[in-house]
Structures are given as structure tokens and as C-alpha cells.
C-alpha positions in Angstrom: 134.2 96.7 85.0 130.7 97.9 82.8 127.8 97.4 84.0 127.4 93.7 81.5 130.4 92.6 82.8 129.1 93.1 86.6 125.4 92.0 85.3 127.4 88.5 83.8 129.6 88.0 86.8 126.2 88.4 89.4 124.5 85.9 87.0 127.6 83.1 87.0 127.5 83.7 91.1 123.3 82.7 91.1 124.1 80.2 88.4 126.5 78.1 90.3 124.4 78.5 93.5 121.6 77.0 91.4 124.2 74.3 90.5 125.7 73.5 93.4 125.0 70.9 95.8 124.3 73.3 98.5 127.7 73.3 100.7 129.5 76.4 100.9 127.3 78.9 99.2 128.8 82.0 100.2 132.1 81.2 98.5 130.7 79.5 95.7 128.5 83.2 95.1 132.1 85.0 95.7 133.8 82.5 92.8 131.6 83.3 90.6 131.2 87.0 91.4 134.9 87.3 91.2 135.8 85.0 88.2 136.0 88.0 85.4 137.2 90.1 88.3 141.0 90.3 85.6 138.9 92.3 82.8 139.3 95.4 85.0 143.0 94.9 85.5 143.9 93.9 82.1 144.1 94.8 78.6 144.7 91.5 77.4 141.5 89.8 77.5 142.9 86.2 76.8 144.5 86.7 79.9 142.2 88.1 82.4 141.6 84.8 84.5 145.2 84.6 84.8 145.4 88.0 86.1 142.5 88.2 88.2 144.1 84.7 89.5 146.9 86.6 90.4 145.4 89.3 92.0 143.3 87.1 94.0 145.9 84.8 95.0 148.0 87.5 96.4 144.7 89.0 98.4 144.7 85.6 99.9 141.9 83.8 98.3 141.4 80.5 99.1 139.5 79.9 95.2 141.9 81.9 93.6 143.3 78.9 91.4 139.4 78.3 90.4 139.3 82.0 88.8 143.2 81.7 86.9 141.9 78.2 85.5 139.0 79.1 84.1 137.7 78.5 80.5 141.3 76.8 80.3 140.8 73.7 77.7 144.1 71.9 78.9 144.3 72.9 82.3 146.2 70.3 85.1 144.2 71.8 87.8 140.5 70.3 88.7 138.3 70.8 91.0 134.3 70.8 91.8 134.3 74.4 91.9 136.6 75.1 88.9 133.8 72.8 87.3 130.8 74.5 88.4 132.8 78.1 87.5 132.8 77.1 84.1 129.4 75.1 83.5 128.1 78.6 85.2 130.3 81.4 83.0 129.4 78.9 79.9 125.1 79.4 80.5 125.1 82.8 81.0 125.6 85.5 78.2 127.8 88.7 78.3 124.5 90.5 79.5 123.9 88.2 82.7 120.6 86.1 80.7 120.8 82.7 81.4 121.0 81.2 77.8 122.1 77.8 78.1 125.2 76.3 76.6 124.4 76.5 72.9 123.0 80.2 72.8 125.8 81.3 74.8 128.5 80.0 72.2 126.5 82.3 69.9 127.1 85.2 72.2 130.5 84.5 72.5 130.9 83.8 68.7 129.0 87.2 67.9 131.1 89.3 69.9 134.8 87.8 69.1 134.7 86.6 65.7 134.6 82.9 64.8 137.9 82.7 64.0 139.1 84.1 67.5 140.6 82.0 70.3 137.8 82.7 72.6 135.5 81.2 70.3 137.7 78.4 69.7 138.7 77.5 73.2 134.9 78.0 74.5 133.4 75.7 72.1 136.0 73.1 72.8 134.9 74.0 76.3 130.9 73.5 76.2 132.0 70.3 74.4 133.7 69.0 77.3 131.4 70.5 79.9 128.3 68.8 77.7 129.7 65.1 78.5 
């Protein structure tokens, strides 16, 4: 992964320690710091949760369904941590600043067009996440 990807991915991990309630810290940091872990495996990057999902899964990880669900709009699967995940990877831009919910839509719109699916699916995301 570059080094924004890694900077983003540390940030998400602080994030949702900031977030969280306080139980289980060290695998909430790993969710976190593992949650874009598919970018490096994949060439698709509409599919890199599910593929670092995958991977993760197979490794044995007990979060791994956290990491293939999220920034999934539709998703069946819920959980605390799939929640915090996503609050998390929504605040923080693609340089690991902590820009809140509407700067980072900007980020997200700036770097994959506003007519993208990222785009799309994110801001239907932060919607959701806002309530």
C-alpha cells in the first residue's frame, strides 16, 4: 500500500479508538488498521473490502466480516464494530487528517469523480451514518 493509504488506515485505527466505548481496543486499532488492507491485493478498487475480507477471513480473523462489509449501503451484516469501521473510514481523508463527515465526502468526491460509485455509495453512506 502508499504511504496515504497506510497514513488513512493508522488514522481509521485512532479514530475508532476515539469512538469506541473502550472494550477491546487492541482489535478495534487492528479493524481499523486492516480495513483497506484489499487495496494492495486488488486491482478493482470497488472490491477491495471484499478482498481484504477474504484474505482476512482465510488468515483466521475473528473481524474479518467487519472489513468485507464495509462502506457497503445494503449490507445484511451489522455489528458495533462494522459501525464504528465506517463512522471512522468516513472522518478521515485519503491523507489520514481527520476531516469530519462532510469534508471527507469532498475528498472522496475530488479524487473519484462525482458521478462514480464510490461517491455515490459514500454519500448515501455519511447519510445513514449522520442519523
Amino acid at each position: 500500500m502508499n504511504e496515504d493509504r497506510l497514513k488513512h488506515s493508522l488514522a481509521v485505527a485512532n479514530k475508532m479508538l476515539e469512538l469506541n466505548n473502550g472494550n477491546n481496543n487492541e482489535e478495534v486499532f487492528l479493524i481499523g488498521y486492516l480495513h483497506d488492507i484489499g487495496y494492495k491485493f486488488s486491482n478493482d478498487k470497488e472490491k477491495h473490502n471484499k478482498v481484504g475480507g477474504e484474505i482476512l477471513k482465510n488468515a483466521g480473523f475473528k473481524y474479518w466480516k467487519e472489513i468485507y462489509y464495509h462502506g457497503e449501503i445494503n449490507c445484511k451484516y451489522n455489528s458495533y464494530y462494522l459501525d464504528l469501521l465506517n463512522k471512522a473510514d468516513m472522518m478521515i481523508d485519503s491523507q489520514g487528517h481527520d476531516v469530519g463527515f462532510d469534508n471527507r465526502i469532498k475528498d472522496i468526491k475530488n479524487r473519484y469523480g462525482e458521478n462514480s460509485i464510490t461517491y455515490k455509495n459514500a454519500k448515501i453512506l455519511i447519510e445513514k451514518l449522520k442519523k
